[in-house]
N, C-alpha and C positions, 0 to 999 in steps of 0.2 A: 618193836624195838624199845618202845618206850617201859622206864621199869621206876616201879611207884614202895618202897620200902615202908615197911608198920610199923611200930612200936606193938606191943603187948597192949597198949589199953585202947588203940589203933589210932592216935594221932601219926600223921602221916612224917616219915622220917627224911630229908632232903639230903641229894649224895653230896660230897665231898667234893668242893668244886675243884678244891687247889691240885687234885692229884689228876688233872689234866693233862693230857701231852699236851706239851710248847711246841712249835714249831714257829720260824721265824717268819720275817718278811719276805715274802716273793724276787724274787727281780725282774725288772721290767718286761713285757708289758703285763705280767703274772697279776690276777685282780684278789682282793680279798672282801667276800659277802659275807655277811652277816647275816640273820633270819633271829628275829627279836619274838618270842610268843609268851605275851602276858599267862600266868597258871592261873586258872579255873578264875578271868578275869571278875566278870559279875557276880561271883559268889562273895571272891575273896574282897569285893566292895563291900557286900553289906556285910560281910563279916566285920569291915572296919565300923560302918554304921552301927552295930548290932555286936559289941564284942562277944556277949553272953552266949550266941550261936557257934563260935570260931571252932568246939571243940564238938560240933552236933554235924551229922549230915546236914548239907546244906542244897536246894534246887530251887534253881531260881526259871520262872518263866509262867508262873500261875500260881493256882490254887490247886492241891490233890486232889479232885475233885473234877476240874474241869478236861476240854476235849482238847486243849493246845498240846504244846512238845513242849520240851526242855529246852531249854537256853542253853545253860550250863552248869553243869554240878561240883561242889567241889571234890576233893580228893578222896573225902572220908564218904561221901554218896559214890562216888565212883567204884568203890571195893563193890557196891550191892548187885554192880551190871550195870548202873544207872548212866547214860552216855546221854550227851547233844540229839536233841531228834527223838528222843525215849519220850513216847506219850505218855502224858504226867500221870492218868490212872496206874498205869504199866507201870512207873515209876512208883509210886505210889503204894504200891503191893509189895515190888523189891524191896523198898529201905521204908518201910510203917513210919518208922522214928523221924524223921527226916524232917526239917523246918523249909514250907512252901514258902516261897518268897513271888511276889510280882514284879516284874522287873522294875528297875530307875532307870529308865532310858535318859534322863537327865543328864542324872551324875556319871554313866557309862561315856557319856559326851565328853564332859568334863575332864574327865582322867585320859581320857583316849587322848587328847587336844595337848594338854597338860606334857603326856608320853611324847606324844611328837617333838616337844617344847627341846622334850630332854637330849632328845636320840640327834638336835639341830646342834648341841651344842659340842655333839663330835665329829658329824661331815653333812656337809648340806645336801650330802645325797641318799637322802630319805623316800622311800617308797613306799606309804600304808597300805596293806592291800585288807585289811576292816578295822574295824575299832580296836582290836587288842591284839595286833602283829603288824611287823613292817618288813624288810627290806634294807638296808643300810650300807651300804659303799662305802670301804673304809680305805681302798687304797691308796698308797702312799703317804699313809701317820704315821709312818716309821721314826719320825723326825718328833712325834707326840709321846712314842709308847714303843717297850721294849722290842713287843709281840702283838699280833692281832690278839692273843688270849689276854695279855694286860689291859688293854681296850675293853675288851669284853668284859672285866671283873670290873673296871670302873665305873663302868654302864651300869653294870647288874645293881654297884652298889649305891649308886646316884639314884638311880627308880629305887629302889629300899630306903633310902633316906628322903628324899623328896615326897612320894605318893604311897611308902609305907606296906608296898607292894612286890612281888616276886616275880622271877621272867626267865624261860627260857632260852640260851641264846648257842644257837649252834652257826659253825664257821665254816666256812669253804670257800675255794674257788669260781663257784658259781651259784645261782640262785636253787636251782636244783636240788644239789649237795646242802647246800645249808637249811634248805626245807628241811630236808630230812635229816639232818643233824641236828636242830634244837628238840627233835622230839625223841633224842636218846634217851637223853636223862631229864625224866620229868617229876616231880617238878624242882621249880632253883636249880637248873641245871645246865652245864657248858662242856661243849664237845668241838674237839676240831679235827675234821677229817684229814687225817694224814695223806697231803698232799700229793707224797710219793705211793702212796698203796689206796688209789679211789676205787681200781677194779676189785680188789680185795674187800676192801670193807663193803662193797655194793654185795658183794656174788650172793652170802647168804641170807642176805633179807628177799622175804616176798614180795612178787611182780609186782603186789598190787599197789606196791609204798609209790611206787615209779608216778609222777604225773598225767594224767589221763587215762590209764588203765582203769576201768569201771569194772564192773559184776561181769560183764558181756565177755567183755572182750577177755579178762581172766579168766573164764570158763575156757572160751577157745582158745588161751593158751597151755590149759593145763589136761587140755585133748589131746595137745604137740608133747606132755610129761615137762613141760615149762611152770616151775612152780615158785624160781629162785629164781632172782636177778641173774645168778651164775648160770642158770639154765638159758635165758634168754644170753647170753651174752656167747651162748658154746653154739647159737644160730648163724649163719652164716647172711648176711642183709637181703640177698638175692630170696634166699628160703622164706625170709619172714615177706618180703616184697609180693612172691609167689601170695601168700595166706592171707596178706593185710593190705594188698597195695602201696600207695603209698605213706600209709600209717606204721607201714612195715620199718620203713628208714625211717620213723621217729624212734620207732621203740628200741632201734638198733641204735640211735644215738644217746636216747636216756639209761639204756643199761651200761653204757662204758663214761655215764657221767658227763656230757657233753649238755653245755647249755651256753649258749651264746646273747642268751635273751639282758639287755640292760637293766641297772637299779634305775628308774624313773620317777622323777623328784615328782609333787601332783602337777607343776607347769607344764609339765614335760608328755602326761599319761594321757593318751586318746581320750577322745571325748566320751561319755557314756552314752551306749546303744540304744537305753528304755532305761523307763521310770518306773517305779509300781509297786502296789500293797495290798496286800491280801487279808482278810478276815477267815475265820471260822467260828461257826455262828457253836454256841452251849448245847441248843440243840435243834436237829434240823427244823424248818420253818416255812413253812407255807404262808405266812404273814405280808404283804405286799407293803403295807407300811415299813416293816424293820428292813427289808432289801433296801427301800430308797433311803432310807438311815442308813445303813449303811454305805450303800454306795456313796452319800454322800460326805462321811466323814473319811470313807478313801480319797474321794477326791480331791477333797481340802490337804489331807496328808502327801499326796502327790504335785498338785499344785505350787503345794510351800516346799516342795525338795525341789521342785524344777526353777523356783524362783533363788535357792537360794546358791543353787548351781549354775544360775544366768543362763538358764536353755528354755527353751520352748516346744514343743511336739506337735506334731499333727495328726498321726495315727492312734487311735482308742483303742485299747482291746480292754474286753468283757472278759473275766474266766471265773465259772460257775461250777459248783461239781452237785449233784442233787445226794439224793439217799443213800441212791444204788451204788455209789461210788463213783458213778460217770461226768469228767471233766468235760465241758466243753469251752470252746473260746470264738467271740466273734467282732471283728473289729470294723471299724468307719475308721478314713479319714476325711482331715476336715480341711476346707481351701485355705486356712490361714494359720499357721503356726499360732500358738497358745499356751500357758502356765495359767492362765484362769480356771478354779476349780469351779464356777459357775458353767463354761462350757465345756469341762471335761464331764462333769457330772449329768449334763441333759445328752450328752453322745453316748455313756454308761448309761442312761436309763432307756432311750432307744433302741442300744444293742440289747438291753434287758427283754424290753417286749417283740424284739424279733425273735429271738431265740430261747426262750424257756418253755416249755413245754409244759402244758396244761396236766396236775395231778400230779406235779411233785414237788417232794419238799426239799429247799437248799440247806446244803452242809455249809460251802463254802463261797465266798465272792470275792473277786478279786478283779483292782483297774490296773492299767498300767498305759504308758503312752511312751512310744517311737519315732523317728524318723524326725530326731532331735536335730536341733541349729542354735546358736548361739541367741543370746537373747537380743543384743543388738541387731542381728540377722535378721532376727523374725520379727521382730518390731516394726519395718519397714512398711510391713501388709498396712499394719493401723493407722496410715498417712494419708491414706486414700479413700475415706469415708464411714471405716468401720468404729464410730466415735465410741458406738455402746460397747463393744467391747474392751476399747483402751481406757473407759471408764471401770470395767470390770477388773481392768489388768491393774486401777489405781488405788482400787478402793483394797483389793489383797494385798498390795504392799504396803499400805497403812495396815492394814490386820498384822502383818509379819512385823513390822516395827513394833506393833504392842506386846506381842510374844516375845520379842527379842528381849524385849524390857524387863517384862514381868514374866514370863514362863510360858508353855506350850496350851495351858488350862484358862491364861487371862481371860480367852475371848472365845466365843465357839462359835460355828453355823446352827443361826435357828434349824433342828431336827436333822443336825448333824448327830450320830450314833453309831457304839459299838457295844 
């Protein structure tokens, strides 16, 4: 659905926001969502950075050269095929011309943090769900703004004026709906589902826009001649129940637009299930030194997210993938909750020599750590004799105060590596 307009010399041409349908406020208890998605956020940063680029394909997430993916491309890389997840060689080949960018995960922080700044100054029911899209509960600003679309245009134009940036922001009645309505008109672009006709506007887009419909499962619906929303919606719930169980009556509630699910401010959003960071190595690697560099500079990276999210973990998992392409994963848990990347890192190197297999080389490594509790939670174990490691757990938050100060690069782990 999304539709991306050229010019002649291919600067990307943005639609016309104003010839939106209006449609008004609700009446009670009728909600209005919002769905906020930053366009081609990391690119269009260093485009800021970097004006002389604005008017070149842009891909940010390496060097053309290396084994990673794409981050993100902007719009003029986009025409080549170049998508999210496009391995940068592959990328590389599609658009030659194209200016590689490494990311700034910095300033992605920065602006992301900044965004939310903005989106608080229209209802405090803010939902990020990653660094460049949100969520936003608008109902009942009828008393701020004519229409939820006037909302919407002042938003759009508060982030263009503030952050110098563009967004698209599509509206609905529910989370759902509004997903899939900011990504009508992309980019700088504003959509609002006509309230009155959501089976209509769903029937002719494909299953697969629908939330949780993967590769699998739209294959087996398109066994059933289910190819359209509209198609699934001419099922009857009992038939799809028969085929899917009970995934059956989800899919029978997402094709008629039904989403009951809440905007959830971060106070509000369950705690997160695992922690984790993965590498891939330039080139496979039989090297026994560069794994524990590595491992260890995941660890620290895991460490300081769990420290700064006040949780702790207990469960490690390993995930390895060698030449052949073969993933494995193998995890420990340990008797005492933890954010120490000291003890994450020696559980990662344990599960290392349990599990790797003599005469191959690693692609990939990856730590991560579950069976999270809050930090004061887990702190409790450290009261009853384990000194060395709440010296461990002191000495990382003085490291994270000095990064907090000066940057991510202030301070490092001797043979920490990536």
């Amino acid at each position: 659905m999304g539709r991306v307009n050229t010019s002649r010399t291919g600067r990307v041409n943005t639609p016309a926001v104003d010839q939106v349908n209006t449609y008004g406020w609700p009446d009670m208890p009728g909600r209005v969502v919002m769905h906020v998605d930053m366009d081609a956020f990391f690119a269009a940063i260093e485009e800021k950075f970097l004006p002389v680029i604005a008017d070149r394909p842009v891909i940010v997430g390496g060097t053309a050269d290396s084994r990673g993916v794409v981050t993100t491309a902007n719009y003029l890389a986009r025409q080549y095929g170049v998508g999210s997840a496009t391995p940068l060689r592959t990328a590389a080949r599609l658009c030659p011309d194209a200016t590689f960018i490494t990311s700034s995960h910095g300033a992605y922080a920065d602006y992301s943090h900044r965004l939310v700044e903005i989106f608080g100054h229209f209802t405090p029911r803010v939902q990020q769900t990653s660094v460049d899209e949100a969520f936003i509960d608008v109902t009942g600003m009828q008393r701020h703004f004519d229409s939820p679309v006037a909302l919407a245009k002042a938003l759009k134009q508060r982030v263009r004026d503030e952050l110098g940036l563009t967004c698209s922001v599509g509206i609905a009645p529910n989370k759902l709906l509004a997903k899939m309505a900011s990504s009508h008109y992309k980019p700088d672009g504003l959509f609002q589902v006509p309230p009155d006709r959501v089976l209509e506007w769903l029937a002719p887009q494909p299953v697969s826009r629908l939330w949780g419909i993967g590769h699998r499962t739209e294959q087996s619906l398109h066994k059933m001649s289910v190819r359209t929303i509209g198609d699934l919606q001419a099922h009857s719930i009992r038939a799809l129940e028969r085929r899917f169980g009970k995934w059956g009556r989800v899919m029978y509630d997402l094709a008629r637009g039904t989403d009951r699910s809440p905007v959830r401010p971060e106070g509000e959003q369950p705690r997160e299930k695992s922690v984790g960071n993965e590498h891939t190595f330039a080139t496979d690697t039989d090297d026994p030194v560069l794994w524990h560099a590595t491992l260890l500079a995941l660890s620290d990276r895991v460490g300081r997210r769990l420290r700064q999210a006040e949780l702790r973990g207990r469960t490690i998992t390993l995930k390895y993938r060698t030449d052949d392409f073969k993933t494995r994963t193998h995890a420990v848990t340990l008797p005492a909750p933890t954010s120490s990347e000291q003890a994450i890192f020696g559980a990662a190197c344990r599960l290392l020599v349990e599990l790797h297999p003599a005469g191959r080389r690693v692609r990939l490594l990856g730590v991560s750590i579950s069976r999270l509790t809050a930090q004061d939670e887990g702190h409790q174990a450290g009261l009853f004799g384990n000194n060395r490691l709440e010296r461990s757990h002191s000495a990382s938050r003085a490291v994270d105060r000095i990064r907090d100060r000066f940057g991510g690069d202030a301070i490092r782990r001797l043979g920490a590596h990536f």
